[in-house]
N, C-alpha and C positions, 0 to 999 in steps of 0.2 A: 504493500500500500504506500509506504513510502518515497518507493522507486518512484512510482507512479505520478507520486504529487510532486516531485522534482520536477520530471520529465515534462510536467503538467505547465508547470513553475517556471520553466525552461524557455517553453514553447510559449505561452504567454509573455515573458518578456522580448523573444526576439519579435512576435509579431508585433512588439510595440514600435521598436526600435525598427521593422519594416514599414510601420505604417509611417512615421514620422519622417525617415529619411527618403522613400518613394520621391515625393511629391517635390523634392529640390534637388532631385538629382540633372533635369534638364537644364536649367541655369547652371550647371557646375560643369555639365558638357559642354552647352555654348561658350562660360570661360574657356574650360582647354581645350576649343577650337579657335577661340583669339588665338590662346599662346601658341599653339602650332602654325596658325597664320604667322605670327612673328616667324617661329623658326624657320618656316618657308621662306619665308621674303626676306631674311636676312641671307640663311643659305643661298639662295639663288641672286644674292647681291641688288636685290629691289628696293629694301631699304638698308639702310646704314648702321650698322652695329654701332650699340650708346647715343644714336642720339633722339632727340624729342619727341619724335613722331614713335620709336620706336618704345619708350618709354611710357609715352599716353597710351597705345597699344596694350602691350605690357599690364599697367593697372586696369587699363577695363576687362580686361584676363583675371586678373586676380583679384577682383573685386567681389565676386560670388563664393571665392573660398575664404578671404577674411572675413567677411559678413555672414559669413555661414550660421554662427549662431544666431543672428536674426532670424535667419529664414527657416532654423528647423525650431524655432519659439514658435515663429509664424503657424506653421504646421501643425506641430505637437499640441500648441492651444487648439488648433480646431480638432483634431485626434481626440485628445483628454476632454475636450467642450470646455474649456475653462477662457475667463477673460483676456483675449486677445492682445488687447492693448496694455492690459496689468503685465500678460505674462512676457513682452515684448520690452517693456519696460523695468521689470524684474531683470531680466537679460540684460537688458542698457547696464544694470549698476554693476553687474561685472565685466563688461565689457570698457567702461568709462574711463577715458584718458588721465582722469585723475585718479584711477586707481590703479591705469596702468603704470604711472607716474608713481606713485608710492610704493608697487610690487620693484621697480629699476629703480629706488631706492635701496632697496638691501634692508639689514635691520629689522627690528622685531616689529610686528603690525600688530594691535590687537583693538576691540571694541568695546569697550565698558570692563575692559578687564579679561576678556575673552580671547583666547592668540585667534589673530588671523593669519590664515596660511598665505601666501605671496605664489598668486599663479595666473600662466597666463590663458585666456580663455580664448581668444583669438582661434577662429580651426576650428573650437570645439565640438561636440556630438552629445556624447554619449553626460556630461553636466546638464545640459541644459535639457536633454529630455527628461532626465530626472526631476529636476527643480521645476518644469511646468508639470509634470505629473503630480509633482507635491502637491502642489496649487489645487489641484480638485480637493484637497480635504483641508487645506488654508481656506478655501473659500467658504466650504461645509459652516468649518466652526466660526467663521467670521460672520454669517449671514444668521448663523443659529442663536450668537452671543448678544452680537448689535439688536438694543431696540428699534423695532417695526421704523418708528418718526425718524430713527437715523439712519437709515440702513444707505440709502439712496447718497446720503451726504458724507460719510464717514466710514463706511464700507470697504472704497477703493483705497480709501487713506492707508487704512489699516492691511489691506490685502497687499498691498505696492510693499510698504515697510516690512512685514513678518514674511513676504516672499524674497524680497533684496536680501533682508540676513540672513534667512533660509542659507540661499544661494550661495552667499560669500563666505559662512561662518562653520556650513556643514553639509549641502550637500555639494556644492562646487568642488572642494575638493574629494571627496569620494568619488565622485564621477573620471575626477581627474586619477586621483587613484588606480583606479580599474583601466580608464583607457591608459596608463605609463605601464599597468599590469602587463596587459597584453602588447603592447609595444616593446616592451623590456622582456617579454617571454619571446616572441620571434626575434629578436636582434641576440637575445645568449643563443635559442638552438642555431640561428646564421654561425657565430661567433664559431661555437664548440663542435656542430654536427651540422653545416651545412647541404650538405648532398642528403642526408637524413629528413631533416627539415623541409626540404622547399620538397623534396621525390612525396614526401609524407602531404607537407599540404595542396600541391598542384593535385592529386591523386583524390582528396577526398573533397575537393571543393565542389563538385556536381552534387555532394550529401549534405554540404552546407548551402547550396545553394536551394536545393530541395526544401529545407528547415527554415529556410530565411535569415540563417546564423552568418551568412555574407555577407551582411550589411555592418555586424559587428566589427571585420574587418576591414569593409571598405570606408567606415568610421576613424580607426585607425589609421589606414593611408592614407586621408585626408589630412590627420593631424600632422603627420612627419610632414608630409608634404607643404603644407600650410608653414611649417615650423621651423622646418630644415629647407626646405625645398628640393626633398630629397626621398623619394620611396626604395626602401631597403629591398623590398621585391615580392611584397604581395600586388601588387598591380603587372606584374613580371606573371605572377602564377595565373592571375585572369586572363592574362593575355594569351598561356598557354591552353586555360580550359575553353578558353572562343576555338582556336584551332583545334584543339582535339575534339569537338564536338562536332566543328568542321566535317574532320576529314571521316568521323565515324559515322556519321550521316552520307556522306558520299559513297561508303561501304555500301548502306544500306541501300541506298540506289540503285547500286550494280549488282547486287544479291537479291534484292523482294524480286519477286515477277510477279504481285500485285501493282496492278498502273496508279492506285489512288497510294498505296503508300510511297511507290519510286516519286511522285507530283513533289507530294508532302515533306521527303526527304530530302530532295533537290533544294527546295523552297526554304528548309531550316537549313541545309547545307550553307547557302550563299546570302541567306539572314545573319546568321551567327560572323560567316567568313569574313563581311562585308560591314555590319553592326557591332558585333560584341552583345549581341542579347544573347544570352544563353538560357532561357527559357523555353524557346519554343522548340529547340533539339531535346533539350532535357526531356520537356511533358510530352512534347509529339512523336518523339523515335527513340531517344535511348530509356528513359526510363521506362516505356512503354513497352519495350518488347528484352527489356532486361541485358541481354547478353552484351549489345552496345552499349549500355550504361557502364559495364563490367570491364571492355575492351577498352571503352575512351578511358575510363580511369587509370590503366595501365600505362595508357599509352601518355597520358598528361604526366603521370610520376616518374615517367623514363626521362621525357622534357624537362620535368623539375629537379631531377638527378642533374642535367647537365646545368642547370642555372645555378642548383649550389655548388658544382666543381669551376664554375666560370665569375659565378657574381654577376648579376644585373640588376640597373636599379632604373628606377622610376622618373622624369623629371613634371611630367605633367598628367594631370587625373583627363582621365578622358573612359567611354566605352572601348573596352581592347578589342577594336577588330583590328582586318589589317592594316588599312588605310590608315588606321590612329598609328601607325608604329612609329610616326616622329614623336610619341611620346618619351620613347625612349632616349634622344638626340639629343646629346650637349657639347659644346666645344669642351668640357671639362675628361669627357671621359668618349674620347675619337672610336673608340671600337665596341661600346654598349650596344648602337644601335644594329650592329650587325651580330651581337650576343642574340641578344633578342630576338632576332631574323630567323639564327637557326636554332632557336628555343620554338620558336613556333614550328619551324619547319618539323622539326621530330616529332612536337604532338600532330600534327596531321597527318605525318607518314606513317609514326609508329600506331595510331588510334584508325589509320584508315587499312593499314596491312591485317592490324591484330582484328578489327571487325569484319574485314574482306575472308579472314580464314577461320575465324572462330566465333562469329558474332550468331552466324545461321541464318536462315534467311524468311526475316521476317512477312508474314501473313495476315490475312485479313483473318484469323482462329477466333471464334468466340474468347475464348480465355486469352487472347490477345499475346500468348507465347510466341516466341521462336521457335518456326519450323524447323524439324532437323536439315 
């Protein structure tokens, strides 16, 4: 039973953390499609590396991932139904230059006696879903406490104030906490067991994708990214699970001799190749007929074997199809992007060979198995 209410516990949280982060992930594309437009046009000598135009460029790029926590306040209030403008607001007071200004002070911060932890929220995710989630039962006891003649007048006073300290004094940093958790946990197995690591998580991300537990990580590579301007290589791993879903779907093409699944397969084949959505491979072909789900995993963890014997890292958040692969491109590091290149290439060869000989070929079966 109490497996059970984990699992329960589990899957409720990440569906929250799905439902909040959906909805702003297409502003966060359009950025890293600015900043790839930079990269284009500076590689291609159309604009001028450092100067103005490329600069203004540049921050309208990166202006949907520092703002981030506005925008999943924005969400999240309408998610939890809690005060939009309270919980946007809330948000404001750790995001506020004056208190970015007192955290790049150094030195002990505290409130009435209380330590304040010194962090920066800039990038954030996984704080600020938390602290608007508060807010539905800040709000409860606010409206339950306040008399009726006041409510209207002194309600938001009080909701704005008991969510701002919330935020800054106790849940801000636990949020902060968990996402350095999981940042600091992929960067030791990088560190210690690389080729373990990335083989390990390129290999099960079709199960976290399944779960909706991929949004916890692409939470995380937003923050590095935001932070550093630098993804240590989960954005490396999506990019290989778009390819191997690719090229296991392409299997399925040349194997079913049903014509409505070869349509279907093509159609997620050059979705995913082309996109980076890896949804509609996953639900339409490989989970669905199981053995491709089994084969691209293999073939994504061969791909992530070689990403941790090579190292590749991330410079801009974008959908990993292929077309995004200037994500990978920095003057800093001249042979990432062609790491990357043939990181992808093996998940498509190894996930389109091992579905093309072991996948089976799937059928229209009631039970929706693989034919032998």
């Amino acid at each position: 039973m109490k497996t059970k209410q984990k699992a329960n516990l589990l899957t409720i949280c990440v569906d929250h953390i799905s439902s909040c982060m959906g909805p702003v992930i297409p502003i966060l594309i359009a950025g890293g499609l600015v900043k790839l437009l930079v990269v284009i046009l500076t590689m291609t000598g159309l604009l001028a590396e450092g100067s103005s135009t490329e600069a203004v460029l540049s921050l309208i790029g990166d202006a949907p991932l520092y703002f981030l926590p506005f925008l999943v306040a924005y969400t999240a209030s309408i998610h939890f139904k809690v005060n939009t403008p309270l919980a946007i607001g809330a948000v404001g007071a750790m995001m506020s230059p004056d208190f970015i200004s007192l955290v790049a002070g150094g030195g002990s911060l505290s409130f009435a006696g209380i330590p304040l932890v010194g962090a920066d929220y800039a990038y954030s995710t996984i704080p600020i879903i938390l602290l608007v989630a508060s807010m539905i039962f800040i709000e409860r006891l606010v409206h339950r406490c306040m008399p009726k003649v006041l409510d209207e007048i002194l309600s938001p006073l009080v909701i704005l104030l008991l969510s701002s300290l919330a935020g800054l004094l106790l849940i801000g940093p636990i949020g902060t906490l968990i996402g350095n958790l999981l940042s600091d946990g992929m960067a030791w197995l990088q560190l210690h067991s690389p080729v373990l690591a990335w083989s390990l998580f390129a290999g099960i991300l079709p199960l976290l994708v399944i779960t909706g537990m991929h949004w916890v990580f692409v939470a995380v590579a937003l923050a590095d990214l935001g932070a550093t301007g630098v993804d240590a290589g989960i954005m490396v791993a999506f990019f290989i699970l778009s390819l191997a879903q690719s090229g296991a779907c392409l299997a399925v093409f040349f194997r079913s001799k049903s014509t409505s699944i070869r349509k279907l397969a093509l159609s997620c084949s050059l979705t995913v190749f082309l996109t980076g959505v890896t949804e509609p491979p996953i639900y339409g072909i490989t989970l669905k007929y199981k053995r491709p789900l089994i084969t691209s995993m293999i073939g994504a963890a061969v791909a992530g074997a070689y990403q941790g014997l090579v190292t590749i890292h991330c410079y801009v958040y974008a959908f990993p199809g292929l077309p995004s692969c200037l994500m990978f491109s920095d003057p800093s590091e001249p042979g990432n992007l062609a790491k990357a290149l043939i990181a992808a290439a093996i998940a498509f060869a190894a996930s389109f060979l091992l579905t093309f000989f072991f996948g089976g070929s799937p059928s229209e079966s009631p039970e929706g198995e693989a034919a032998q």
